[in-house]
C-alpha positions in Angstrom: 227.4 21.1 21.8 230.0 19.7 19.6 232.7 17.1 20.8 236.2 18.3 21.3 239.3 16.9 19.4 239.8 14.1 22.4 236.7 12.8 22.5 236.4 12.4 18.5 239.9 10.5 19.4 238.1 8.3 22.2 235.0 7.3 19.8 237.3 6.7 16.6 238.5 4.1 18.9 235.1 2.8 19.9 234.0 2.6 16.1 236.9 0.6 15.7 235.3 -2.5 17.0 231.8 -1.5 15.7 230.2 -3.4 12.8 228.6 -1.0 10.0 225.6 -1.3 9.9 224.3 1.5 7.3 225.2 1.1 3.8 224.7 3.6 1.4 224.2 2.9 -2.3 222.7 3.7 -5.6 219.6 4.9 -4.2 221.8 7.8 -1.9 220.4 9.3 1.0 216.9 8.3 1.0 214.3 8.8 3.7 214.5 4.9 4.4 218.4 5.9 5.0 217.8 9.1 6.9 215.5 7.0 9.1 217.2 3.6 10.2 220.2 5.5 10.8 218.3 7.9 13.1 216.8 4.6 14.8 220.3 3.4 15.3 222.0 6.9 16.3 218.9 6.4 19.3 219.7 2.7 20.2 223.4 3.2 19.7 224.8 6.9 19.7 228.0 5.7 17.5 226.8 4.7 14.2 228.8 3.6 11.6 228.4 3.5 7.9 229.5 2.7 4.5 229.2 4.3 1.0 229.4 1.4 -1.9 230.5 1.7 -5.1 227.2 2.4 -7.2 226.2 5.2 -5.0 226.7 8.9 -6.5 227.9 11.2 -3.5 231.5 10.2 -2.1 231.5 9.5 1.6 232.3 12.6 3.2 229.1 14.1 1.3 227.1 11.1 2.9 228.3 11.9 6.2 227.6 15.7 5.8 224.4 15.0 4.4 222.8 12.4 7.4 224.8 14.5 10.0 222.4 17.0 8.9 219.2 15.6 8.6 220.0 13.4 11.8 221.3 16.7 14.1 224.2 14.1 14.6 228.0 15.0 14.9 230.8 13.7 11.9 233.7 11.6 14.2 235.7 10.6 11.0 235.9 9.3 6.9 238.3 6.4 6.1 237.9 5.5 2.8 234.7 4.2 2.0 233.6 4.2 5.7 232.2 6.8 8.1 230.9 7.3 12.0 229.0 9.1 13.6 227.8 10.7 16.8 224.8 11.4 18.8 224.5 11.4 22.3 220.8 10.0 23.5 220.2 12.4 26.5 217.6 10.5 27.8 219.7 6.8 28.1 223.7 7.4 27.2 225.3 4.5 26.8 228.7 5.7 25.7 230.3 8.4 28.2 232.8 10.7 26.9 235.8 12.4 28.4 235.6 15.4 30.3 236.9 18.5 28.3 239.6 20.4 30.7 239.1 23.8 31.0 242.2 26.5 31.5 
């Protein structure tokens, strides 16, 4: 189910205080990448990630590109830095707010 505009809001404020912890660089989106970010989407459910310099795709191709191959959802791209989404069904550690319906 994909997340609505408020709750993209509420985990771009989460990912504020996150640290990155994937970096992606000359070696682009490898299965080494594909997997520890998987791991951490798992652990964490907000994951987020930086593109350096030396690596070929520009970050909003990264993020399309592990969203993917992760079945994760894209929160946001600033600059060289991205974050993303999974929710872990089985243990959620981040609970997002309730959609309203009309």
């Amino acid at each position: 189910m994909p997340i609505t505009s408020k709750q993209r809001a509420q985990l771009r404020g989460l990912a504020m205080s996150e640290d990155t912890i994937v970096q992606v660089g000359k070696g682009g989106i490898s299965e080494n990448v594909i997997a520890s970010v998987d791991a951490a989407l798992q652990a964490r459910e907000l994951v987020k990630g930086r593109v350096l310099e030396t690596c070929e795709y520009s970050p909003q191709e990264v993020l399309d590109a592990l969203c993917e191959a992760c079945r994760a959802e894209p929160v946001q791209v600033i600059g060289t830095k991205f974050v993303l989404f999974r929710r872990n069904h089985a243990d959620p550690k981040i609970e997002l707010v309730k959609s309203k319906k009309k």
